[in-house]
C-alpha positions as CSV (number, residue, x, y, z in Angstrom):
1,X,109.1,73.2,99.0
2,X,113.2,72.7,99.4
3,X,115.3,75.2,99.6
4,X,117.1,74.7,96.7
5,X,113.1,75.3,95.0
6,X,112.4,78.0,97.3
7,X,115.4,79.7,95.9
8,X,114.6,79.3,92.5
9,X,111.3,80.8,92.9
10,X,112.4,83.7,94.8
11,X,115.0,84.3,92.0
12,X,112.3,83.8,89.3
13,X,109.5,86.1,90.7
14,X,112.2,88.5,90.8
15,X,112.8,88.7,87.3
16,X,108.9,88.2,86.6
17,X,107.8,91.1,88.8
18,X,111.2,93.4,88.9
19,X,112.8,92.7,85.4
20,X,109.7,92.0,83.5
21,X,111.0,88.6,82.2
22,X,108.9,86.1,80.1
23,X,108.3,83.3,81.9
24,X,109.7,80.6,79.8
25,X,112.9,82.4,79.7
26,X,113.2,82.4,83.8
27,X,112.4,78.4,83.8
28,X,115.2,77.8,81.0
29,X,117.6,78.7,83.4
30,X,117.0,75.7,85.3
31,X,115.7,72.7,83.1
32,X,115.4,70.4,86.2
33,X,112.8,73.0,88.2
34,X,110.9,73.9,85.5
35,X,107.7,71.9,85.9
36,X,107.2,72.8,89.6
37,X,107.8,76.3,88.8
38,X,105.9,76.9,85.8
39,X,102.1,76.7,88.2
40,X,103.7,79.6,90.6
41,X,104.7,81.7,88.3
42,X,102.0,81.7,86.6
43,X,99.8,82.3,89.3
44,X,101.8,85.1,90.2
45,X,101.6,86.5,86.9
46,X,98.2,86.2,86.9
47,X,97.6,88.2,90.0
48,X,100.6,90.8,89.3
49,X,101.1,93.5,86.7
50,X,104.3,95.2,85.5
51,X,105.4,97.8,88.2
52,X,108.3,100.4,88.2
53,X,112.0,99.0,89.1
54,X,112.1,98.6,92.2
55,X,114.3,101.1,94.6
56,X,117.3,99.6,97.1
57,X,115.1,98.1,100.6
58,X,111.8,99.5,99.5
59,X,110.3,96.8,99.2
60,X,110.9,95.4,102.3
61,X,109.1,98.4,103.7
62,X,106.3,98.8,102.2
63,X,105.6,94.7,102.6
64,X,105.9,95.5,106.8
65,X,102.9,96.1,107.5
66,X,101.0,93.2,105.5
67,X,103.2,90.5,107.3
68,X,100.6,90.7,110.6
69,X,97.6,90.4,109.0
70,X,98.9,87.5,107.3
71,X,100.3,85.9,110.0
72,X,96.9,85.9,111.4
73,X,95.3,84.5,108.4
74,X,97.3,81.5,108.7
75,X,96.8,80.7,112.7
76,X,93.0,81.4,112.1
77,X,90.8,78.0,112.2
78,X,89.2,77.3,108.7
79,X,85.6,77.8,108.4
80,X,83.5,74.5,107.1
81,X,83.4,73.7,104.2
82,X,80.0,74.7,102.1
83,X,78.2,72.4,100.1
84,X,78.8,74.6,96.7
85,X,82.6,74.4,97.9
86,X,84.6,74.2,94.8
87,X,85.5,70.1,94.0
88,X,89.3,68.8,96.0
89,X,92.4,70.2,93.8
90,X,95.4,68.3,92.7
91,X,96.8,68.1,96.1
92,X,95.8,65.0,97.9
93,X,92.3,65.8,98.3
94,X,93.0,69.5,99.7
95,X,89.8,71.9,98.9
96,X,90.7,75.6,98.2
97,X,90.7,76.5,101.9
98,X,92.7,74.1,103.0
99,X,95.4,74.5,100.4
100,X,95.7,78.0,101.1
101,X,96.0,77.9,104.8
102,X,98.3,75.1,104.7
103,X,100.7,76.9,102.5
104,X,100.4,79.6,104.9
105,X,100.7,77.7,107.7
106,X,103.5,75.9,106.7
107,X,105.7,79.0,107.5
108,X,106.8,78.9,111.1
109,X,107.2,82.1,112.6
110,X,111.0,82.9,112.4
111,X,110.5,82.1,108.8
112,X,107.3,84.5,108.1
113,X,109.0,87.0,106.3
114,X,108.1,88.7,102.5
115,X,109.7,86.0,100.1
116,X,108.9,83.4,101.7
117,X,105.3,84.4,102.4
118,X,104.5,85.0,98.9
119,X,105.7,81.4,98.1
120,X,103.1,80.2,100.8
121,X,100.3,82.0,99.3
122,X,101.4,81.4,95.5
123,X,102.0,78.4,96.5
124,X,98.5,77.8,97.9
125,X,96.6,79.9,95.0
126,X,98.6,77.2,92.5
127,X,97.1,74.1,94.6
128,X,93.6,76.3,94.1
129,X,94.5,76.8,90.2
130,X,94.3,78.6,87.0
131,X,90.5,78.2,86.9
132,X,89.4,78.3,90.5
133,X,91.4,82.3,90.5
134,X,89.6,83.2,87.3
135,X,86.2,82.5,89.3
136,X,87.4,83.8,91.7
137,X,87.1,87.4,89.7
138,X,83.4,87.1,90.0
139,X,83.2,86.4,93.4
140,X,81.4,88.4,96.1
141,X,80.9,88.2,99.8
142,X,79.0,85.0,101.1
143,X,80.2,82.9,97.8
144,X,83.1,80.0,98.5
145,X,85.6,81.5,96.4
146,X,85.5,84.9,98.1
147,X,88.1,84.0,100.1
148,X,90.8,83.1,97.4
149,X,90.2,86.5,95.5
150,X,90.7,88.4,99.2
151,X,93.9,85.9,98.3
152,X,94.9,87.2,95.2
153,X,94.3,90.8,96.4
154,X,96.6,90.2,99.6
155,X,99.6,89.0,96.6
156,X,98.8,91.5,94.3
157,X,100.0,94.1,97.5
158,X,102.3,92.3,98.6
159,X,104.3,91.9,95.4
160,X,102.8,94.9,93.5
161,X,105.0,97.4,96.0
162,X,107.9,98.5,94.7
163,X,107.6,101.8,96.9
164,X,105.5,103.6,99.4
165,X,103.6,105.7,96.9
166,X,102.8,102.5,94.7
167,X,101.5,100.5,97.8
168,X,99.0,103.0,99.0
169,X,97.7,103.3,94.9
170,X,97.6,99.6,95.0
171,X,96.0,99.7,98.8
172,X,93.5,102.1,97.2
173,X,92.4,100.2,94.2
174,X,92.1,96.8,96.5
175,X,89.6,99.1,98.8
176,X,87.2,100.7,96.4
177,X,87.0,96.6,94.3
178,X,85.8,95.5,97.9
179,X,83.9,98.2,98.3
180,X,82.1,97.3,94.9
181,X,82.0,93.7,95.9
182,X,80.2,95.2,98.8
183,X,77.5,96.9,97.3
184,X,77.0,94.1,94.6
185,X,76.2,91.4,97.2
186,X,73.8,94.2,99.2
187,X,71.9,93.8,95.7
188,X,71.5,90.0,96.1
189,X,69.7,90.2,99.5
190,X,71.9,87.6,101.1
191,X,73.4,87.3,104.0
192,X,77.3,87.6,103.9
193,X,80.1,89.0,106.5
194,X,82.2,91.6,105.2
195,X,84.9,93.9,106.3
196,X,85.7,97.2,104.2
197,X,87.0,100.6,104.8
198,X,85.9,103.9,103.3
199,X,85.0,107.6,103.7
200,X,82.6,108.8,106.0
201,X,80.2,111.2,103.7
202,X,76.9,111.1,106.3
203,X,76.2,109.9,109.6
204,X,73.3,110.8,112.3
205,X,72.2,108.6,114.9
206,X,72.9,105.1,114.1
207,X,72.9,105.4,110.4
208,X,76.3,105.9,108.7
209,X,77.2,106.2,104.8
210,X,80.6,105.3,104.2
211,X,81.6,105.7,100.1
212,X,78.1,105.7,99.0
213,X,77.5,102.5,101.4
214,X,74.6,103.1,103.8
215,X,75.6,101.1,107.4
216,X,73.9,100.4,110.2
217,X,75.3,101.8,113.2
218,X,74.1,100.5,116.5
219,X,74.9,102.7,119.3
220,X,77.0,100.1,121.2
221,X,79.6,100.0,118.4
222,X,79.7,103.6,118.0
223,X,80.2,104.5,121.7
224,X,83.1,101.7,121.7
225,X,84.8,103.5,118.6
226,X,84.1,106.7,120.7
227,X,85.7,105.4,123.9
228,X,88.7,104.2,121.7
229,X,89.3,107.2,119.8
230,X,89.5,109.0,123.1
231,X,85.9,110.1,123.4
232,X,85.6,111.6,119.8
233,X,82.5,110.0,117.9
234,X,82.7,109.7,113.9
235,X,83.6,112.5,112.3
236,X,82.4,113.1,108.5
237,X,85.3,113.1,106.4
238,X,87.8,110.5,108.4
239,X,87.9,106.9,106.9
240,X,87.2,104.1,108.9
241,X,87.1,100.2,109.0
242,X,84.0,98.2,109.2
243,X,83.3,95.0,109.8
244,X,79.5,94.1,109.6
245,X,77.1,91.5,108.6
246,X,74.6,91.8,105.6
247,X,70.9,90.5,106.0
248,X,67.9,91.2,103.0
249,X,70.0,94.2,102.0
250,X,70.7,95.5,105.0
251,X,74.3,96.3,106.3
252,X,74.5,96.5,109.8
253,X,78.4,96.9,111.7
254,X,79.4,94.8,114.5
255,X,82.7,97.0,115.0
256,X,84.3,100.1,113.5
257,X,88.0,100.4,113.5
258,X,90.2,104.0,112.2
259,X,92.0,103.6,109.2
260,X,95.5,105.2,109.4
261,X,96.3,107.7,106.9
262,X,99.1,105.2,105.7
263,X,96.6,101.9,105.2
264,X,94.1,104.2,102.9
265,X,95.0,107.5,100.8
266,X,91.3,108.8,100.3
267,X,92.2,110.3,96.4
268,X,88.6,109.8,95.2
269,X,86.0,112.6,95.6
270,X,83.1,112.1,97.5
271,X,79.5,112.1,95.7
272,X,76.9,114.3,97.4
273,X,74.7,112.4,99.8
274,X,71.7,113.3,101.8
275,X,71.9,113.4,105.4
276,X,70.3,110.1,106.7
277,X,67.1,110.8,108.1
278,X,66.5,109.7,111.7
């Protein structure tokens, strides 16, 4: 993408995302940039809503802390391609994966900032397409196109912050859909990594429910989670990260990270749960 394109988009997501434009009315402002803008915006309509106008550097902010994780999704080494892999887009034979991490990848480090990583990943999602994102929706854990709706979800808070209080709603709504996604593919009986973060309503020995999930909890990863947090074990109440792999319904962590209060606001009520028996 030029810079002269680059621009264009950065101006036209702007007034998609900030000013609420209609599309057609952002491309007729440039006649000559309109065809290779019309796939990104629309992917980034498709994975943004309308927000509130957005505040003087808030933005920049509240996109911080998503700029890490993303950097690391780009440098990470694509996983093979599977069999039921979605058929090569429009781009010279690139799959989904591919598309995506190239577009991420294509951003050097000095360059890795907000703007210009939502062009990556729009970018990418638009080499996916319209159709690969819409099933996409349905996808859960273990399937091929799980990866471009995590994707779509990293966009949607990337762009769908306008200020602090709107990112940790957004960052909220993102964790309780993966959590469901969760919970859906435990139904299936495959096998599937995942990596969520919830509440912590139960835990006793090496049995943990986190947001109605029931996890496996070896006691190797909970004395490292101990030994990190100082000592402390779990507590009931705190939220935590897990990342875990899913067997014949059975969820079972390989580590368990904190969750700062600023990644997850825990506004939902817990459900009553039994205490896992031993």
């Amino acid at each position: 993408m030029n810079s002269s394109l680059e621009n264009r988009f950065q101006e036209g997501v702007e007034l998609l995302v900030d000013e609420g434009w209609p599309i057609e009315r952002i491309l007729a402002r440039d006649p000559e940039t309109a065809d290779a803008l019309r796939p990104l915006l629309l992917t980034v309509a498709r994975i943004t809503a309308p927000v509130p106008e957005a505040r003087d550097g808030a933005r920049s902010r509240s996109r911080d802390a998503f700029l890490a994780a993303a950097g690391r999704m780009a440098a990470a080494p694509a996983t093979p391609a599977s069999a039921e892999a979605p058929a090569a887009g429009p781009a010279g034979g690139l799959g989904w994966q591919t598309a995506v991490r190239s577009a991420l990848s294509s951003l050097s480090a000095p360059r890795l900032r907000p703007v210009g990583l939502a062009i990556g990943m729009a970018a990418g999602l638009a080499v996916v397409g319209a159709q690969a994102v819409r099933a996409a929706e349905r996808a859960l854990p273990g399937d091929p196109l799980y990866a471009v709706k995590e994707s779509t979800r990293a966009v949607a808070l990337l762009w769908l912050t306008t200020d602090e209080a709107a990112r940790a709603r957004k960052a909220v709504e993102i964790e309780a859909d993966r959590r469901d996604d969760v919970v859906a593919a435990l139904g299936t009986g495959r096998a599937a990594d995942v990596r969520f973060s919830g509440r912590v309503d139960a835990y006793s020995d090496e049995t943990c429910v986190i947001s109605g999930i029931t996890v496996q909890l070896p006691a190797a990863v909970a004395a490292l989670y101990a030994d990190a947090a100082g000592g402390e074990g779990i507590q009931v109440g705190e939220w935590i990260m897990v990342e875990g792999r899913m067997e014949r319904g059975v969820l079972t962590a390989q580590s368990v990270d904190h969750v700062p209060p600023s990644f997850v606001i825990p506004t939902e009520t817990p459900l009553p749960v039994e205490t896992p028996t031993p």
